[in-house]
Steps between C-alpha positions, in 0.01 A plus 500: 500500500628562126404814494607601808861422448476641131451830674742415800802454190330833338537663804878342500573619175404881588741465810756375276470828296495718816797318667673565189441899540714501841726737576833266532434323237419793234797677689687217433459400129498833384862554534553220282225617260654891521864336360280342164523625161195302394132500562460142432789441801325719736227276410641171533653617853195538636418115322789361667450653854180355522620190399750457758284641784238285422734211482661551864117579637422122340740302612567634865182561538333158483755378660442669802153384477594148432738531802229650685736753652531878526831763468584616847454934487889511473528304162183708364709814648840420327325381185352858475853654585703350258242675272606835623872410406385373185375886427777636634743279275305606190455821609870520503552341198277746333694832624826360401395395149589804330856565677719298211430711189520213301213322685339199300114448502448108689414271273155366475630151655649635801194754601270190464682318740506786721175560486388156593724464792365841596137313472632174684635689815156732547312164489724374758425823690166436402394091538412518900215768427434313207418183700293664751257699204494127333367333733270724682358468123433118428554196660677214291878501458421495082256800544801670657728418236284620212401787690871633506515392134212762469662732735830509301314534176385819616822637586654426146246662409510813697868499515497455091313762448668799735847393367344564155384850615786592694716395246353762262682816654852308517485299133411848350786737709786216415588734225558808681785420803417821683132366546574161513736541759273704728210223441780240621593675750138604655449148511810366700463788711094406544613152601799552729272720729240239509747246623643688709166554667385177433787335698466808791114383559559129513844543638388744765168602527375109456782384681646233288824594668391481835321164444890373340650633818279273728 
């Protein structure tokens, strides 16, 4: 039985990374990541994101087990919407960063805190799925809990090492503005399209709306 859940939290921990590697939330940090003039930032983003994913995943996720109750599709639904705005917002936020010539780099402070709320609100998005994969996995409410422990590790870890990587291109172009701006830009642009499709599919082709309507 040791063994066995050894390798189910191995197995965790390699689901972690991958669920790190998703498109909404690489979309998502990177803009934050793109607007860095530091490698060890970029780094610590992708630290902090995992930190407050994980933390959201913990907490509302036992106590959904402990409650013994599920999210109706509509809460799952709006969850996953208000990630689309989220991209769009950033998105936004990223295009318009270079209108004020005399635009100040965010400090380290405030793109930590970003970057964890970022993290909190995908594992809000997030924590329903995370219930279901938990416990079609093991059996005991603390098995659960350490198993998302496991889980979340993984995504620090992922998430720590992409914002690293991504980070490269961006820390090394913050001299030149021409590049630097372009970089910026890509990125905003790359995550106001996703949320705009993001919130189309769940909005529309899902029918979150339609389900609201009701």
């Amino acid at each position: 039985m040791i063994i066995q859940f050894i390798s189910v939290l191995l197995l965790g921990l390699i689901l972690g990374i991958k669920h790190s590697l998703e498109p909404d939330h690489i979309i998502a940090v990177s803009t934050i990541v793109s607007k860095d003039k530091r490698l060890s930032r970029s780094t610590l983003a992708g630290a902090f994101w995992g930190i407050g994913h994980t933390a959201t995943l913990f907490v509302f996720g036992i106590l959904i087990v402990l409650l013994k109750g599920e999210l109706a599709d509509k809460w799952v639904m709006t969850l996953e919407f208000i990630v689309g705005i989220m991209l769009v917002y950033l998105g936004s936020k990223n295009l318009l960063f270079y209108t004020n010539r005399n635009v100040k780099q965010p400090t380290e402070r405030t793109s930590l805190i970003k970057v964890t709320l970022i993290g909190i609100i995908h594992g809000l998005a997030g924590s329903a799925a995370m219930v279901l994969l938990t416990m079609s996995t093991v059996s005991t409410v603390w098995q659960c809990a350490l198993y998302i422990l496991v889980f979340g590790i993984g995504t620090i870890i992922g998430m720590l090492i992409f914002t690293t990587i991504i980070g490269i291109p961006f820390v090394y172009s913050s001299k030149s503005i021409t590049t630097n701006k372009l970089l910026v830009r890509f990125a905003g642009s790359v995550s106001f399209a996703f949320g705009v499709y993001y919130m189309y599919s769940i909005g529309i082709t899902d029918g979150l709306f339609k389900l609201w309507i009701k």
